[in-house]
N, C-alpha and C positions, 0 to 999 in steps of 0.2 A: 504494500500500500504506500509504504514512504518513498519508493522509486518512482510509482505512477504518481503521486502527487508532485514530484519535483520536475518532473519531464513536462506536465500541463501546466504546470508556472513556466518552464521555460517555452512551451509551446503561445503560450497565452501572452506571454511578454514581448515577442514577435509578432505575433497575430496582431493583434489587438493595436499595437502601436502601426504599424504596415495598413490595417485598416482607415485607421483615422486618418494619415498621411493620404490616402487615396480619396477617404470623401475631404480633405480640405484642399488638396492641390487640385482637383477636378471643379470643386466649387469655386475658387479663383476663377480656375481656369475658365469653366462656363462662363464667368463675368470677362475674361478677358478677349473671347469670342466676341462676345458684343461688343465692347469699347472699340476693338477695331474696327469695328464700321462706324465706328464713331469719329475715332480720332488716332487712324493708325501708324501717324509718329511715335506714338508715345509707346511701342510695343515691350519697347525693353525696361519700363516700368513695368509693365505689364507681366513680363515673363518673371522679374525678379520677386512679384510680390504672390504669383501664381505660385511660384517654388518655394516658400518660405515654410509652409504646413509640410513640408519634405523630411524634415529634419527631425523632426518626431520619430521617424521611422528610422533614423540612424541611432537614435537615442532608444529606442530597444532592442537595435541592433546589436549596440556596444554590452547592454545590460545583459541582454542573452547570453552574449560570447563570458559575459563577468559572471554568471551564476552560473551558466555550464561548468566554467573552472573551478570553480568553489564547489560547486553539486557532484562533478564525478571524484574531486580530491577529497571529498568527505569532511567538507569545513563550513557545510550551509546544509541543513537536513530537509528533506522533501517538503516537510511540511511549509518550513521556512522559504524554500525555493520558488513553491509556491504562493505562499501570499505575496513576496516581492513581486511575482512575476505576474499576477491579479491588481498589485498597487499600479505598478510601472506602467502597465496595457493600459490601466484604464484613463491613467492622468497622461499620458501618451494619445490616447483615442481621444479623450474630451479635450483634448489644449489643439490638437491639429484641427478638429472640426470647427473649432471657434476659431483660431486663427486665420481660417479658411473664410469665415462668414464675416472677420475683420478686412482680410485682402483682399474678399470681392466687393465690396462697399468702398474699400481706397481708388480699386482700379474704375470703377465707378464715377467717383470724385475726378478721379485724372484725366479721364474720358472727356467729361462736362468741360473741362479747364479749367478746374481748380487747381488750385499748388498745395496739394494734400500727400506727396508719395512720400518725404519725409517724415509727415505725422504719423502715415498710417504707418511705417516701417517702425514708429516706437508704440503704437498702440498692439502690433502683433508682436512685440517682443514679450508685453504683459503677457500671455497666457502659455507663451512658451516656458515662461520661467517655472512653471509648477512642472513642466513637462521632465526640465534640467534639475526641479530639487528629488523629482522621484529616480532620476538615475543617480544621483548623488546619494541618495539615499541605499540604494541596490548597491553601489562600490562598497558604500559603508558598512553593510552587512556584512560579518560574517561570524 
């Protein structure tokens, strides 16, 4: 039982962050679909703030590769392997979707011709941070 619980934290802390990077960089993305009919100089605003919700998924990348080591060296137990990897997924999953629903509203903004891509690059930095204290937290485990 303590094996299959450590292997579904690690499965889930992959999944789950891989997911939300998919609905928030697609979410951008669909708004940066539009803006270019709008205003398609500004695409590489557009790409930069589309790709931002991307990085969630390197962040349970990194966490996965960090509990697998700990999980097969015998220094984090299934149990434990597992709630990290349930913590990490899900503030992983919920910080990209937001972020995503932040960057499509910037790219939005930029479309219109406002001078918003600087604001909104620190407004989706907010929700990423939760995303970095739960892999901060997964290293710290053990």
């Amino acid at each position: 039982m303590e094996q299959i619980l450590g292997y579904l934290g690690l499965g889930l802390v992959l999944a789950l962050a891989g997911i939300g990077s998919s609905i928030g960089t697609t979410t951008a993305g669909n708004a940066a679909e539009g803006a270019l009919k709008r205003k398609p100089e500004a695409s590489g605003s557009y790409m930069v703030l589309s790709a931002l919700p991307a990085t969630q998924g390197i962040y349970g990348f990194v966490a996965f590769f960090i509990l697998l080591g700990k999980f097969t060296a015998g220094t984090v137990s299934g149990a434990l392997c597992f709630g990290i990897g349930v913590s990490v997924g899900v503030a992983c999953l919920l910080s990209a979707i937001r972020q995503g629903q932040v960057c499509a509203n910037g790219i939005v903004g930029v479309s219109q011709g406002h001078n918003v891509f600087t604001n909104t690059l620190i407004y989706a930095a907010l929700p990423e941070f939760y995303a970095i204290l739960g892999l901060v937290g997964a290293i710290m485990a053990h």
